[in-house]
C-alpha positions as CSV (number, residue, x, y, z in Angstrom):
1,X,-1.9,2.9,-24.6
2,X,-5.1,2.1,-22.2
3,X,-7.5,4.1,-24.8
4,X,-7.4,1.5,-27.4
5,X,-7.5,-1.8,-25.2
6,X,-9.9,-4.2,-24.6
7,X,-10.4,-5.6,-21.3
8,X,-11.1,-9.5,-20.8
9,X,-12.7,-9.6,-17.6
10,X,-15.4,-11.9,-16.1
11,X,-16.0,-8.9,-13.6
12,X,-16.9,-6.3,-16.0
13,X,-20.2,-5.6,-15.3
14,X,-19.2,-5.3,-11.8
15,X,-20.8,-2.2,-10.1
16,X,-17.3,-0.2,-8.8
17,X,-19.1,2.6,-7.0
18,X,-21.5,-0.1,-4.9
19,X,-18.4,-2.1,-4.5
20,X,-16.2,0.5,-3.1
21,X,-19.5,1.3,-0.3
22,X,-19.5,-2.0,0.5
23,X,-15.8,-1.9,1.5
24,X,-15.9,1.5,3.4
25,X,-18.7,0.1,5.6
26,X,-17.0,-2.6,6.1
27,X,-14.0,-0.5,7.4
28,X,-16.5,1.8,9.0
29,X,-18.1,-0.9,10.9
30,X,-14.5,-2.5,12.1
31,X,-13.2,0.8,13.1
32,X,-16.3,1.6,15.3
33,X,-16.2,-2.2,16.8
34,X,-12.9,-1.7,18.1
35,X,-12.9,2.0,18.9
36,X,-11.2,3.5,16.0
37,X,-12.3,6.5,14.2
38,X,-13.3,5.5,10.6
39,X,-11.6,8.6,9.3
40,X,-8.2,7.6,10.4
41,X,-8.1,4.1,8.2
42,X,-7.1,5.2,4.4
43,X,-8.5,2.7,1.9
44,X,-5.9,2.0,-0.9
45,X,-7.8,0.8,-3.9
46,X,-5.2,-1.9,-5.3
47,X,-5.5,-0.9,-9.2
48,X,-3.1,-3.5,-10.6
49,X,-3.9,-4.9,-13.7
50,X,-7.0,-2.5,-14.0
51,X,-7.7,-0.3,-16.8
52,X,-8.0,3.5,-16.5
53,X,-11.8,3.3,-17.0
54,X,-12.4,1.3,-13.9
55,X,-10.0,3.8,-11.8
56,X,-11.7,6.6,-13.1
57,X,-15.4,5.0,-12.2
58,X,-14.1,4.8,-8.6
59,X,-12.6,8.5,-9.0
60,X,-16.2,10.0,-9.3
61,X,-16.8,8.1,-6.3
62,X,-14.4,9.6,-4.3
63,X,-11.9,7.5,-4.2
64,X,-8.0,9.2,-4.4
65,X,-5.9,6.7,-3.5
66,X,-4.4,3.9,-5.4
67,X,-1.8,1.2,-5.2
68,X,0.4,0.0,-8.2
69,X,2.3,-3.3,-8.4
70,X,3.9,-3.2,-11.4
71,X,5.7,-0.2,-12.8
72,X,5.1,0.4,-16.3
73,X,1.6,-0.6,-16.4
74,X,1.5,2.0,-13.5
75,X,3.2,4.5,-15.0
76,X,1.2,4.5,-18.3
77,X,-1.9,4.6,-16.2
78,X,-0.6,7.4,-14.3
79,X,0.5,9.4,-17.2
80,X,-3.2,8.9,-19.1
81,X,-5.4,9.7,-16.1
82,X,-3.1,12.8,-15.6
83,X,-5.1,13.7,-12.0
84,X,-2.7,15.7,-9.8
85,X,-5.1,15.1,-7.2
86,X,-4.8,11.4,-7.2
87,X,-2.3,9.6,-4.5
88,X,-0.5,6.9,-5.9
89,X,0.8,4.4,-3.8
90,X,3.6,1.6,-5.3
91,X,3.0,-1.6,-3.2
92,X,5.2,-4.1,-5.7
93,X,8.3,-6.0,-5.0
94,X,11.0,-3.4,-6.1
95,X,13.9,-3.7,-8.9
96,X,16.6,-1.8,-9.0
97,X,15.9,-1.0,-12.7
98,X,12.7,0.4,-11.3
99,X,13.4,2.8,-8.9
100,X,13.9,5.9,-11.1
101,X,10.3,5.8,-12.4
102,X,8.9,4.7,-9.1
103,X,10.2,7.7,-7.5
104,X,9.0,10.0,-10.2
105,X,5.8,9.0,-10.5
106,X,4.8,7.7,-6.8
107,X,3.8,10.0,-3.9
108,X,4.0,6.8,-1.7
109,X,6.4,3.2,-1.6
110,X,5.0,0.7,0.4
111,X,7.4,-1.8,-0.1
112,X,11.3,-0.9,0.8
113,X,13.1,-3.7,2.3
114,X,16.5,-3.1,2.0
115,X,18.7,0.1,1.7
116,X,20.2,-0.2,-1.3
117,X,16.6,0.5,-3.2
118,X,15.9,3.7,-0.4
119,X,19.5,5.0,-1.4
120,X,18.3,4.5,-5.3
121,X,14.6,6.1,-4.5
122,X,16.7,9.3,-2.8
123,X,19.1,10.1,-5.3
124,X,16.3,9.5,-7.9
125,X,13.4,11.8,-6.5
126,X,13.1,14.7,-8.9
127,X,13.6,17.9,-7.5
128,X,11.2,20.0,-6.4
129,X,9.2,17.3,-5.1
130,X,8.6,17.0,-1.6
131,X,10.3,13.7,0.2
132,X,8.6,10.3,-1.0
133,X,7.0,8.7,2.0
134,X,8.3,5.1,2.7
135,X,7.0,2.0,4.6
136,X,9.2,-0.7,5.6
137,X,8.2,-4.2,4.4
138,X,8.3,-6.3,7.2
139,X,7.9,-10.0,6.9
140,X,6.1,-10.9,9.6
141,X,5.7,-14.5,9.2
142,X,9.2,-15.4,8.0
143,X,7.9,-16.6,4.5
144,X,10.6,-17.6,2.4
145,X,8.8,-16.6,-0.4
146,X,8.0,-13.1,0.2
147,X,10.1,-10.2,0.7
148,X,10.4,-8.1,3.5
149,X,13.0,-7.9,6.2
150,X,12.7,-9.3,9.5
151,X,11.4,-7.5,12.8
152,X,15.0,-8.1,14.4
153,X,16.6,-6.5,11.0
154,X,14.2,-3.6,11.2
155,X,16.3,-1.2,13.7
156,X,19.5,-1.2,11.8
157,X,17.6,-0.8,8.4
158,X,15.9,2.5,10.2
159,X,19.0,3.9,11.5
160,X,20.4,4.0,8.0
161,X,17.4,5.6,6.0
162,X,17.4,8.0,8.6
163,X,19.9,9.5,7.2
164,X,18.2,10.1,3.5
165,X,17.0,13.4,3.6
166,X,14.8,13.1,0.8
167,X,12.8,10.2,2.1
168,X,10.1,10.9,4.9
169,X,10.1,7.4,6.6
170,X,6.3,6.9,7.7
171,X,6.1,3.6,8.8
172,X,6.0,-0.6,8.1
173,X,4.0,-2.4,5.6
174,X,3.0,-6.1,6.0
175,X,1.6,-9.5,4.7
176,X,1.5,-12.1,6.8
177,X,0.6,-15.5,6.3
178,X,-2.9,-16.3,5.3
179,X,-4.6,-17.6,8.4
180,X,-7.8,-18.6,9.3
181,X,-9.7,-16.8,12.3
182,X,-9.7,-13.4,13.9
183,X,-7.6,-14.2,16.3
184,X,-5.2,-15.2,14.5
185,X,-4.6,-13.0,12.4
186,X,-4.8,-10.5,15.2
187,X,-1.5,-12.4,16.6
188,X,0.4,-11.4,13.1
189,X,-0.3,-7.8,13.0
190,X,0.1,-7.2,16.6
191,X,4.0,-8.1,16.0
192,X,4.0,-5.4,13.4
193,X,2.2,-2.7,15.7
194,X,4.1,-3.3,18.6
195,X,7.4,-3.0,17.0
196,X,6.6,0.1,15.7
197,X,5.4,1.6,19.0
198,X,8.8,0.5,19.9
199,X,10.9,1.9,17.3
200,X,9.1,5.3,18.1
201,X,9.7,5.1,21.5
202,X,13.8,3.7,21.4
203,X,14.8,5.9,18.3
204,X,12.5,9.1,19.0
205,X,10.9,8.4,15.6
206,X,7.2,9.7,14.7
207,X,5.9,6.8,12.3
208,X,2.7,6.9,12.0
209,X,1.5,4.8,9.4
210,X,0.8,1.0,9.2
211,X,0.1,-0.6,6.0
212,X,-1.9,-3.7,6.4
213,X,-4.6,-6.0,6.1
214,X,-6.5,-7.2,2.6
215,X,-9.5,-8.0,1.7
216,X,-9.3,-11.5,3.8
217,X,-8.3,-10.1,6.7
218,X,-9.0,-6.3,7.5
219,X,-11.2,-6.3,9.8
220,X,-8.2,-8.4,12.4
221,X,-5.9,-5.2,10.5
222,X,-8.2,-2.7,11.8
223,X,-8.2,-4.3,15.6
224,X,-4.3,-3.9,15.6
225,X,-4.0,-0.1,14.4
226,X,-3.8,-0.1,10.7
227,X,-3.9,2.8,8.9
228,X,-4.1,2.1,5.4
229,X,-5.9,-1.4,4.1
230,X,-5.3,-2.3,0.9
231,X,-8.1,-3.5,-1.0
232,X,-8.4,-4.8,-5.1
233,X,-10.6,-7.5,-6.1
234,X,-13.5,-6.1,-3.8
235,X,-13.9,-3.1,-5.6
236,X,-12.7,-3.8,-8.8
237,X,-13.5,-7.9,-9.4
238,X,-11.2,-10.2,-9.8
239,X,-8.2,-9.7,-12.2
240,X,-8.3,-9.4,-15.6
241,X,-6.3,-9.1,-18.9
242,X,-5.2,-6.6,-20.8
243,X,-5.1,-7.3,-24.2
């Protein structure tokens, strides 16, 4: 499908490999400021609306990881770069209609906010595949126009994925508002880190994973634990169209 199109993008002369150096030192540089080891932030490379040339540019530069936001673009991506070493992350709001191929093409789903999809993602994981790690979506800011459950709906939603044994539940996932300053933003993914440290500690859970922080707003991410940042129009340009 991807061989034969023709990509309208302002961007495209955009240097990915610079692009994606920029963005590690900038993760590199966070990390050391607030005492973090560099190695333990992963940078997801969003790839939405990208074509499989610009993902394989940032392959030969190292990069393995890549998040998805919509399914079947995904999957035919996934299917034509046909790189069992690549990690691909889904990071989209998720439809029911959806889950079969997300759970056969996805190693990681970021964005599980209600049980009804985890039950679908479950029953749907082909065997032998290992369990499909999970992060909760958590909406942080109480956005009406995002999904994501709330931090007080979060226990109850983790007591009953629990008991999916083909999920491996590895942590929450968030968005918050777009706000300007540090500290700020700082405020917004503290909520999210301290309610994991205290669903690990109440439920005898071992999540380790916190999926947050953008472009805008990584470095305030990075001061508040994250793990993975999720990064797209700094490495690959702004979006374009596939024609």
């Amino acid at each position: 499908m991807f061989k034969d199109q023709k990509k309208i993008n302002q961007n495209s002369m955009l240097d990915i490999p610079r692009q994606l150096s920029r963005v590690r030192e900038r993760i590199a540089s966070a990390a050391l400021k607030y005492g973090r080891n560099p190695e333990d932030i992963r940078l997801l490379a969003v790839s939405k609306t990208k074509p499989s040339s610009d993902i394989l540019q940032a392959v030969e530069f190292g990069q393995l990881s890549f998040g998805e936001n919509y399914v079947q673009e995904a999957v035919d991506k996934i299917r034509e770069i046909d790189k069992t070493e690549l990690d691909w992350h889904f990071i989209g709001p998720i439809q029911s209609n959806k889950t079969r191929l997300i759970a056969e093409n996805f190693s990681w789903v970021h964005s599980v906010d209600r049980l009804k999809i985890a039950q679908r993602l479950n029953d749907q994981l082909p065997d032998p595949r290992p369990p499909l790690n999970i992060c909760l979506q958590v909406n942080v800011s109480d956005e009406v126009t995002k999904s994501g459950v709330t931090l007080d709906q979060l226990e109850e939603l983790v007591l009953s994925i629990q008991s999916l044994p083909r999920l491996h539940l590895r942590g929450l996932m968030a968005i918050p508002a777009k706000l300007d300053g540090l500290e700020a933003q700082r405020l917004a993914f503290k909520k999210v880190k301290t309610k994991l440290t205290e669903l690990n500690a109440s439920m005898s859970l071992e999540m380790d994973t916190l999926s947050m922080g953008m472009s805008n707003d990584l470095e305030a991410a990075i001061a508040e634990g994250a793990t993975i940042v999720r990064v797209g129009s700094d490495i690959f340009g702004k979006r374009g169209n596939l024609v």
